[in-house]
SETIDREN-860463 format. One record per residue (C-alpha): residue in three letters; x, y, z. Coordinates in steps of 0.25 Angstrom, whole numbers, plus 2048, in hexadecimal, padded with zeros to 3 digits. Layout:
<lovos>
ALAXYZ
...
</lovos>
This chain:
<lovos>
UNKCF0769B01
UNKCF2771AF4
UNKCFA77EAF2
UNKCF7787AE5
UNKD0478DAE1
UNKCFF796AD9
UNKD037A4ADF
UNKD0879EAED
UNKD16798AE9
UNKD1979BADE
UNKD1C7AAADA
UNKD157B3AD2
UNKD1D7B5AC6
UNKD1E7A4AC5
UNKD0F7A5AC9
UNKD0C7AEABD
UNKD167A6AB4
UNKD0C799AB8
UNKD007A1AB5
UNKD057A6AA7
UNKD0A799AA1
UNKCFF790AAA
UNKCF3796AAA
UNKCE9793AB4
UNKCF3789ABB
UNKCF4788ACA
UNKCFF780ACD
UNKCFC778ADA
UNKD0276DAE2
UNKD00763AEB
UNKD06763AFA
UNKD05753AF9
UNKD0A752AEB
UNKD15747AE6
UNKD1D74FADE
UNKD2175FAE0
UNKD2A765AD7
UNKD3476EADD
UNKD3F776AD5
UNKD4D774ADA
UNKD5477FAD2
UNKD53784AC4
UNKD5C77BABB
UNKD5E784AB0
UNKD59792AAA
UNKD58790A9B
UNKD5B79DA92
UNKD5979EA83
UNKD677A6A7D
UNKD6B7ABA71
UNKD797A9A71
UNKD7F79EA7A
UNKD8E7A2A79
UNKD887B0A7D
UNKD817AAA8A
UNKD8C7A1A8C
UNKD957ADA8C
UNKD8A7B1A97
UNKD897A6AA1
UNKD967A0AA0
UNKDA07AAA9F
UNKD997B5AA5
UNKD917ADAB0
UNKD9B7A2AB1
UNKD8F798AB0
UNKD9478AAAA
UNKD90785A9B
UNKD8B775A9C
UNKD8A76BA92
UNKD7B76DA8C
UNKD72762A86
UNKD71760A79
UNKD65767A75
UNKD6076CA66
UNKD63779A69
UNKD6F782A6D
UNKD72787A7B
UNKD7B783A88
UNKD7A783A96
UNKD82789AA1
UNKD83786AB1
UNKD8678EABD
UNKD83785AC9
UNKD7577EAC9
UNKD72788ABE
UNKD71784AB1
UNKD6E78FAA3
UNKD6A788A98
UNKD6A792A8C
UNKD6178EA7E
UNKD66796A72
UNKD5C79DA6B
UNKD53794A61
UNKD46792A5A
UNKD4178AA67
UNKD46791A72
UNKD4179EA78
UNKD487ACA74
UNKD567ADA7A
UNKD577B9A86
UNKD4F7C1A8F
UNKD417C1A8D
UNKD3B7C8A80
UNKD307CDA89
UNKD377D4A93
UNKD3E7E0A8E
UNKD467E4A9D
UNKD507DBA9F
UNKD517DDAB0
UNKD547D7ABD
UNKD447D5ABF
UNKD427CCAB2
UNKD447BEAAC
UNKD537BBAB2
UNKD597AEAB9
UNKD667AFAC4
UNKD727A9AC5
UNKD787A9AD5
UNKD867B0AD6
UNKD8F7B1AE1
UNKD8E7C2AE0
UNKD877C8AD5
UNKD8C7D6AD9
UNKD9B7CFAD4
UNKD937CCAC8
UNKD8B7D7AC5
UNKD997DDAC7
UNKD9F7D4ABC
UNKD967D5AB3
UNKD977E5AB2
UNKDA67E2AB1
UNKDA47DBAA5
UNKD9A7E6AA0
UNKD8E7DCAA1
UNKD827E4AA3
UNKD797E1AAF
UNKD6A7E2AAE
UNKD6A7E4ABD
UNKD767E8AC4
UNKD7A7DFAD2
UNKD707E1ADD
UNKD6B7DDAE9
UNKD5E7D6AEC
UNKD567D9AF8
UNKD597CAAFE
UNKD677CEAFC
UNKD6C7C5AEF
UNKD717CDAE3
UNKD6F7CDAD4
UNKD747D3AC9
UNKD6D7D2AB9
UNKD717D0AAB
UNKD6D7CAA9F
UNKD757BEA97
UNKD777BFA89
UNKD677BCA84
UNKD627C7A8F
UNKD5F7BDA99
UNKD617C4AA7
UNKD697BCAAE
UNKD687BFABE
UNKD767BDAC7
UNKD757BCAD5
UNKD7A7BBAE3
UNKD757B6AF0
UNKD737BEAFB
UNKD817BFB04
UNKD7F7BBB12
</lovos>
């Protein structure tokens, strides 16, 4: 039996995202086939900075993630753990991508290009973060199943989600 993927598991923005960069592609699979790759969690989100000592100012003192020894690559960077999560940063070169948010999208918001780090409350956060006169892009707020998030952007403009689970 074969199941098209296209429009039934995945969703529409990843569908639209396979159709843009892979034309004409119908991803399909086999229920009898030997191998099936499933994803386990993301290892690490990857961000191109401008300023490390900025973004490390960011991360680790502000977020209280952990900076780790980094390979030796040709090019500038580090890399910073919270958990299972790993932040490797790229410093802006002639080979990389632009450093910050997206060129193309002039709102920075909520509803746009963001990743999330879990917090135990992330009203205390969002509380901390006014307390230090960091400014939110979104202010704490509940989510209809309950979890909460709040919204800022690191030093390159990347907005950077922190969240809660819902209590109970």
């Amino acid at each position: 039996m074969r199941e098209s993927w296209r429009g039934t598991c995945y969703t529409p923005v990843l569908s639209k995202w396979i159709q843009r960069f892979f034309p004409g592609i119908v991803l399909e699979m086999s229920a009898d086939s030997e191998f099936q790759i499933r994803v386990r969690y993301i290892d690490h989100v990857t961000l191109v900075v401008r300023d490390v000592e900025a973004s490390r100012q960011f991360y680790v003192g502000l977020l209280g993630m952990t900076e780790v020894p980094r390979p030796a690559f040709s090019f500038g960077g580090a890399w910073f753990q919270a958990g299972a999560t790993l932040i490797h940063l790229i410093v802006e070169h002639d080979r990389s991508g632009p450093a910050g948010y997206p060129v193309e999208v002039l709102v920075k918001s909520s509803r746009n290009h963001h990743f999330a780090f879990e917090v135990d409350d992330a009203y205390a956060a969002a509380g901390a973060l006014k307390a230090r006169g960091i400014p939110l892009i979104d202010d704490a707020k509940l989510r209809p199943d309950g979890a909460v998030q709040v919204f800022l952007a690191d030093p390159d403009h990347h907005v950077v989600e922190l969240c809660s689970s819902p209590r109970g």
